[in-house]
C-alpha positions as semicolon CSV with decimal commas, in nm:
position;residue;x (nm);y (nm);z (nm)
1;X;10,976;16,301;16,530
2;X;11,166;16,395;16,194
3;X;10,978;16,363;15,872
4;X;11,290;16,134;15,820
5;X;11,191;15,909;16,043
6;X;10,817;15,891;15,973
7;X;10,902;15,779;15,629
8;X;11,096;15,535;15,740
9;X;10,854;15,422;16,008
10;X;10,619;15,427;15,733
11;X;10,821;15,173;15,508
12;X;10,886;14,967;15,778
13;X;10,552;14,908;15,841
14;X;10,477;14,835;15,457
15;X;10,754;14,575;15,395
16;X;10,659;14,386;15,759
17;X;10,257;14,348;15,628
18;X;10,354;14,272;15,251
19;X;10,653;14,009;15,411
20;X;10,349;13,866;15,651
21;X;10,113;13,866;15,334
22;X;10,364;13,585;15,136
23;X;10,444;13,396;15,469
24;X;10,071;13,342;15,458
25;X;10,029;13,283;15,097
26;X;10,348;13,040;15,064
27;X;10,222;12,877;15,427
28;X;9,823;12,826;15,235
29;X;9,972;12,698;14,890
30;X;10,194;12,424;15,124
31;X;9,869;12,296;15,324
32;X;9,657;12,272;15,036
33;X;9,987;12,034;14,822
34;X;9,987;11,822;15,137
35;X;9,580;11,756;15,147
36;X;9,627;11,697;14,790
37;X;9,937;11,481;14,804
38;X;9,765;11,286;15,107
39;X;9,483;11,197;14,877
40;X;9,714;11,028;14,641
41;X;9,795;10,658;14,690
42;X;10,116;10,630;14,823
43;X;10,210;10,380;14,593
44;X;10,045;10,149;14,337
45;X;10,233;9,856;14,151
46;X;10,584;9,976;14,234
47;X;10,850;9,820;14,045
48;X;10,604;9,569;13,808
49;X;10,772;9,597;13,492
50;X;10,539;9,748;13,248
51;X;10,534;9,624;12,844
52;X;10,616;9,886;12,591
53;X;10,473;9,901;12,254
54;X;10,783;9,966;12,009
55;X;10,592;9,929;11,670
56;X;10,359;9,774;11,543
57;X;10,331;9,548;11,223
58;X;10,078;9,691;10,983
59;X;10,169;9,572;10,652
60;X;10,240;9,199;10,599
61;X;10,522;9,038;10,356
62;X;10,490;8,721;10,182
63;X;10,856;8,525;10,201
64;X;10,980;8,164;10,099
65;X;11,095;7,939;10,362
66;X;11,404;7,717;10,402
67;X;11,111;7,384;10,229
68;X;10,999;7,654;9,967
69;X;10,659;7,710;10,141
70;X;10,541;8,047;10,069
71;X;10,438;8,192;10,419
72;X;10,384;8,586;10,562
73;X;10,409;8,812;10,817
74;X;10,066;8,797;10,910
75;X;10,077;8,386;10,945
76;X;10,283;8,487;11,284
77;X;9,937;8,648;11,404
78;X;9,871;8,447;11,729
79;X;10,253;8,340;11,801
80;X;10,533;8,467;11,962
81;X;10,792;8,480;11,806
82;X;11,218;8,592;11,811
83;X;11,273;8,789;11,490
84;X;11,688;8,795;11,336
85;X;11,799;8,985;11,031
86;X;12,126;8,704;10,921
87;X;12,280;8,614;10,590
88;X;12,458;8,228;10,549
89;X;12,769;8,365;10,524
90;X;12,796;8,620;10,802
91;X;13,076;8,514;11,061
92;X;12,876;8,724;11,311
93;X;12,561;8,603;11,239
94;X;12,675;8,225;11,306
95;X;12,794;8,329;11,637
96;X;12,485;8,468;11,751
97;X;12,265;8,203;11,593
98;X;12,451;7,909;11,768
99;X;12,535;8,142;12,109
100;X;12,179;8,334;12,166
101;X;11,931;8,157;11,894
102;X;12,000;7,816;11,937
103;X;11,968;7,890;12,338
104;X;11,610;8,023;12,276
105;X;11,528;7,775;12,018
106;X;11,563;7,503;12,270
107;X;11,391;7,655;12,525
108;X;11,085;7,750;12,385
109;X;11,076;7,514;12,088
110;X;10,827;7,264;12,245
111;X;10,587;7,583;12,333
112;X;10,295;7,546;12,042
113;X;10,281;7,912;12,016
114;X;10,667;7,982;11,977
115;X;10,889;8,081;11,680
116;X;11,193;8,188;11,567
117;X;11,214;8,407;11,179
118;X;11,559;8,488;11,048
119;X;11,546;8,676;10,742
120;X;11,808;8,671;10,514
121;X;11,965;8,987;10,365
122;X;12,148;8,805;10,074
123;X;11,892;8,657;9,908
124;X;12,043;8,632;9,589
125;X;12,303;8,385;9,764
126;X;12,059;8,272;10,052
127;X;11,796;8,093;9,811
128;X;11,587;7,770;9,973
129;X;11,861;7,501;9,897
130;X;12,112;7,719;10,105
131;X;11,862;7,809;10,379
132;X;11,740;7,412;10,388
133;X;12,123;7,332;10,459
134;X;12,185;7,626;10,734
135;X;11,877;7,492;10,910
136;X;11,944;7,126;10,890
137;X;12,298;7,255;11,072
138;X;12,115;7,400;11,364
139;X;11,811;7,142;11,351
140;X;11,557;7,387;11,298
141;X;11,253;7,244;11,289
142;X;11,072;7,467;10,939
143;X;10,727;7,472;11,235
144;X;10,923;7,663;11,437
145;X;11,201;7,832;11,301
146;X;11,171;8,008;10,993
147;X;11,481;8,098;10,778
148;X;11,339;8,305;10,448
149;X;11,439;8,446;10,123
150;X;11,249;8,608;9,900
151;X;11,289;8,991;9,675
152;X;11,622;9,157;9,828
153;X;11,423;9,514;9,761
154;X;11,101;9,406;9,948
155;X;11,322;9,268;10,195
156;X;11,534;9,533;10,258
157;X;11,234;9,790;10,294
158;X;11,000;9,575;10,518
159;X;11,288;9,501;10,803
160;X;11,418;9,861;10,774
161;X;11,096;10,066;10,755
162;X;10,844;9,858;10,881
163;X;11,020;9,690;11,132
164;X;11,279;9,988;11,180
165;X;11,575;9,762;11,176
166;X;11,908;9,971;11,108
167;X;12,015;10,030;10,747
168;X;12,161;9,759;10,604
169;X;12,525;9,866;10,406
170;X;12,710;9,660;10,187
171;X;13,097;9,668;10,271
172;X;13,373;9,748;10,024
173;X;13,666;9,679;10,217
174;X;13,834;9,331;10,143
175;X;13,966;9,325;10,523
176;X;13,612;9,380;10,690
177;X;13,435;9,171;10,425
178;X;13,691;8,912;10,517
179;X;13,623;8,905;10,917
180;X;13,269;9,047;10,900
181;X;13,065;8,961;10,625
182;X;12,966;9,163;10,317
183;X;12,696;9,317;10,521
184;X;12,673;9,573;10,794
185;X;12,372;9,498;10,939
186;X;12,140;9,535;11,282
187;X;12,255;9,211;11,510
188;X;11,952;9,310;11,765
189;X;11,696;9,021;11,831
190;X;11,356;9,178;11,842
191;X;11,070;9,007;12,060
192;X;10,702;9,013;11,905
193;X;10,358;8,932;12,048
194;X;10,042;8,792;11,923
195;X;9,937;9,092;11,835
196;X;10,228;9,169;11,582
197;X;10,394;9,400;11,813
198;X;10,707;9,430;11,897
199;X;10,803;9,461;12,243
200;X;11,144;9,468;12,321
201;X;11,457;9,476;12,096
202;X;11,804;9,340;12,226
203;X;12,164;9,332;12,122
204;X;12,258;9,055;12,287
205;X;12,610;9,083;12,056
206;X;12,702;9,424;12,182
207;X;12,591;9,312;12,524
208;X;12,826;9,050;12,539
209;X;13,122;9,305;12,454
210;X;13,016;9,498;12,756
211;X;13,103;9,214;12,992
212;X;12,940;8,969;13,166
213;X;12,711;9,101;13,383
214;X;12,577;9,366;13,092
215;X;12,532;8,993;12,871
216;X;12,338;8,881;13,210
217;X;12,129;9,168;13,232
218;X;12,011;9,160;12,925
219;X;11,941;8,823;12,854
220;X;11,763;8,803;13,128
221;X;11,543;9,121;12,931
222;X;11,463;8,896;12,646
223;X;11,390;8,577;12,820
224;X;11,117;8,803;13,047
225;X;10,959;8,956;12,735
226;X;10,948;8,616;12,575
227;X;10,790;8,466;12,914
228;X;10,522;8,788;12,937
229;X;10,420;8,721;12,617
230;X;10,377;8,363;12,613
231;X;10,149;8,415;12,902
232;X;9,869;8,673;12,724
């Protein structure tokens, strides 16, 4: 035999035990993942829908309401409740009010721990004889559906950095002031607990320009985070 072929022999022989070596190795690694995987449950509480905590409300805000009560943030402790940025003359705002609000408001308006709280971003123009007026149109009852006015500042800053609503931007152009309102402003309806913690937030708006079965979808979203919470 060459010394050729001894070294090759000799390789050979090394690559067959080092390949036999990581079958066995890869082949261990694989039994132990299935004991392991068979000691898992194989499932627990598939599909239950689980609540998220978005934020939560830390620092309250004292507001006036549409009878010129003073009442706050932290009054809402113990309800659940459907929260709106809207101004009284906001085309957009109507729409949703009468299309997705007034829906709710029905609904859950006879539940004792239930409310709806719009607050306005044009306070200056929104003051309590406006807001007493926009509710009497909707027949908000002021126990369960809060429209309120109060510091535009404070107001601004508590619905955009405590409650992270979108920035609210005042338009300049006479056309989308016309058909849209002086403000650009978050159109999301945001569900809280008792705890003061929001739990969902829905466009129900944007939804609707989706189509149908997006609007369906997600209405169906809001009315389940409403329901879960009313049960706690």
């Amino acid at each position: 035999m060459s010394t050729k072929t001894k070294i090759i022999l000799i390789y050979s022989s090394v690559g067959l035990i080092s390949a036999l070596l990581i079958f066995g190795f890869v082949t261990l690694r694989q039994l132990e993942d299935m004991k392991a995987e068979a000691a898992r449950p194989i499932a627990v509480e598939v599909g239950k829908e689980v609540a998220t905590e978005i934020i939560r409300l830390e620092n309250n805000i004292t507001l006036t309401n549409q009878e010129g009560k003073e009442v706050s943030v932290f009054d809402l402790k113990d309800k659940v409740w459907v929260f709106a940025q809207f101004f009284a003359k906001c085309p957009m705002c109507a729409e949703r009010n009468y299309t997705d609000l007034l829906k709710i408001y029905k609904k859950y308006k006879d539940h004792p721990d239930f409310m709806i709280v719009c607050m306005s971003i044009d306070p200056e123009t929104d003051n309590v004889e406006r807001l007493k007026e926009y509710a009497k149109v909707v027949d908000a009852d002021s126990n369960k559906w809060w429209f309120l006015t109060g510091d535009r500042g404070e107001l601004h800053r508590y619905m955009q950095e405590e409650m992270k609503f979108m920035d609210i931007r005042e338009r300049t152009i006479p056309e989308e002031i016309a058909t849209m309102g002086k403000y650009a402003h978050d159109l999301g309806l945001a569900v809280f607990d008792k705890d003061l913690i929001m739990r969902t937030k829905i466009d129900l708006a944007f939804a609707r320009s989706q189509g149908h079965t997006m609007e369906e979808t997600f209405t169906k979203r809001l009315y389940s985070a409403i329901d879960t919470a009313l049960e706690k």
